[in-house]
N, C-alpha and C positions, 0 to 999 in steps of 0.2 A: 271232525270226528275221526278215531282211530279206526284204520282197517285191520284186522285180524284175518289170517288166514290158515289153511290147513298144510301139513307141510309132510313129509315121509320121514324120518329117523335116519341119516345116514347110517347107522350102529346098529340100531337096533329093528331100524323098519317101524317104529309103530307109530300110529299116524301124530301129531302132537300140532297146538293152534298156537299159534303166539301173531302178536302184531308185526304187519307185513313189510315195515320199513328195516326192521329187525334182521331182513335176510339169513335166520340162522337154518342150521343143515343139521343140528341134532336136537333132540328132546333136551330138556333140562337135568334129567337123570342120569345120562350121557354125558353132557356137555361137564357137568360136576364132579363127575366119578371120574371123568378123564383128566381132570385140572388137577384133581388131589393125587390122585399115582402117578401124576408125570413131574411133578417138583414140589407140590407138598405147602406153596408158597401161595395159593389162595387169600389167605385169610394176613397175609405181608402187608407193610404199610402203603411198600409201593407198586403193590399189584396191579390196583386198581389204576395207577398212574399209566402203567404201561398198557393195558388193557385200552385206554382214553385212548393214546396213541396209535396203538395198531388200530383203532377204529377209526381215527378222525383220517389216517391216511390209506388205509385199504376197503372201508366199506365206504362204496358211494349214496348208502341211503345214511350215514352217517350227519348228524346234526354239521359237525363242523369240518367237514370232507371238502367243502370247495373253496375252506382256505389253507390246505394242508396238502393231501392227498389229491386235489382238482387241481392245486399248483404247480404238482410235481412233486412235494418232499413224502418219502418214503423213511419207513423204519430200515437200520440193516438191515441185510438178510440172515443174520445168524442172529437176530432177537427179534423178529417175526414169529417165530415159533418158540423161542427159548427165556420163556421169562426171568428166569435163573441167572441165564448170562447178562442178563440187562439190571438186572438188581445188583451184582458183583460189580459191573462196571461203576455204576453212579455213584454206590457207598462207597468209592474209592474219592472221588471227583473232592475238592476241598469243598469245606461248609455243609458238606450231607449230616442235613436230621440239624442245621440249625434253625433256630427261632430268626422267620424274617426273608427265608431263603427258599425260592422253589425251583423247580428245573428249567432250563431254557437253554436255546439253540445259540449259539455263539454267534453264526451268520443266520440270520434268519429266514434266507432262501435255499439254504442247505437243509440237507437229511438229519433224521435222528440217527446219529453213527459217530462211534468213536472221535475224539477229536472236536468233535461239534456240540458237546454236552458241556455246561455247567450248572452250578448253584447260584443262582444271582438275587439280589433286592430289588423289590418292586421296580425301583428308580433307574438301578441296570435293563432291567426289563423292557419299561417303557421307553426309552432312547432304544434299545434294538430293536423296537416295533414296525410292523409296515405303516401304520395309522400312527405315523410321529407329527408331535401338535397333541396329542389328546391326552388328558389324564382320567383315570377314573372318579375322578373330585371336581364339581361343580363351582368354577372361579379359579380354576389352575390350567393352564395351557404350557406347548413349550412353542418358543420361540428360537428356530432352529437357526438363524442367520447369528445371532447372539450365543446357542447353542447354552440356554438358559430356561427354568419355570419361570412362567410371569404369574404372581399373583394378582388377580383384580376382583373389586367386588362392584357392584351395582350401587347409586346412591341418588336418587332423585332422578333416575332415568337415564343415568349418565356411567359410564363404567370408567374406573377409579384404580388405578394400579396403584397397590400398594409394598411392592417388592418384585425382585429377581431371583434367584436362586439355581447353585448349576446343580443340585442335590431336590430330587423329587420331595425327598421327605421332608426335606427343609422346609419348603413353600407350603406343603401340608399342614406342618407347625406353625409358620408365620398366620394362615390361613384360620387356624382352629383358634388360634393367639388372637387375633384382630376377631372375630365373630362370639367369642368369651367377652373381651372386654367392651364391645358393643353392644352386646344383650345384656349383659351385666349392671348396666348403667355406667360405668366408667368412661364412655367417651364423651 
């Protein structure tokens, strides 16, 4: 069950409840008014992106704070505060706003800061992960000594490789490919 609690307005003083893991220090009325006069960039596509960020590494009641911010990686300090600068920077970065492509950390044990920003595909993604071996798709692994996906499926109890691939997306295809033509009747 959520805890809610009662909190003071840094701004404004006046008392205001919001749920307790929340840690916030201003009213909502506040918090709003101040986001829209200081850059205007609220309602941005990747507002919200940066917003994740400063949370997951600076607040500790933060959902994914202990593997971001408990580890150590911090946002710059000049876009800790500055959403502006953190938006000019990325829409720079090649592949920003394509189909396919989200932000990620070049080293994965480094910071969010200059230098350490790209746009990558899922498949880049997943090889810069700390949880390498896993894919988000159930029958796809990587096997890092081959530094390949393995696809494999289940068949009488017994599991069944049916391909490699050094490309995520690949094995995904192989994957979708071989599970069509199995339910389909075609095998």
């Amino acid at each position: 069950m959520r805890k809610y609690k009662d909190y003071e307005c840094s701004k404004c003083h006046n008392t205001f409840t919001t749920r307790a893991d929340y840690g916030a220090t201003k009213c909502a009325s506040c918090s709003n008014s101040d986001n829209a006069s200081k850059h205007g960039l609220y309602r941005h596509r990747d507002y919200k992106r940066w917003e994740s960020i400063v949370q997951r590494t600076t607040n500790t009641k933060a959902k994914g704070y202990k593997n971001y911010g408990g580890r150590g990686i911090n946002i710059h300090p000049l876009w800790r505060h500055n959403v502006k600068m953190f938006i000019e920077y990325i829409s720079l970065l090649p592949n920003y706003g394509e189909d396919g492509y989200t932000l990620d950390r070049v080293h994965n044990d480094f910071n969010y800061e200059p230098m350490n920003l790209r746009w990558a595909t899922r498949s880049e993604q997943a090889i810069n992960s700390r949880a390498r071996g896993v894919s988000a798709t159930k029958g796809i692994s990587r096997c890092n000594t081959k530094q390949k996906w393995v696809v494999y499926v289940r068949e009488l109890g017994k599991r069944k490789q049916i391909g490699q691939y050094i490309e995520l997306d690949d094995a995904e295809r192989c994957l979708d490919k071989y599970k069509k033509r199995k339910y389909d009747g075609k095998d």
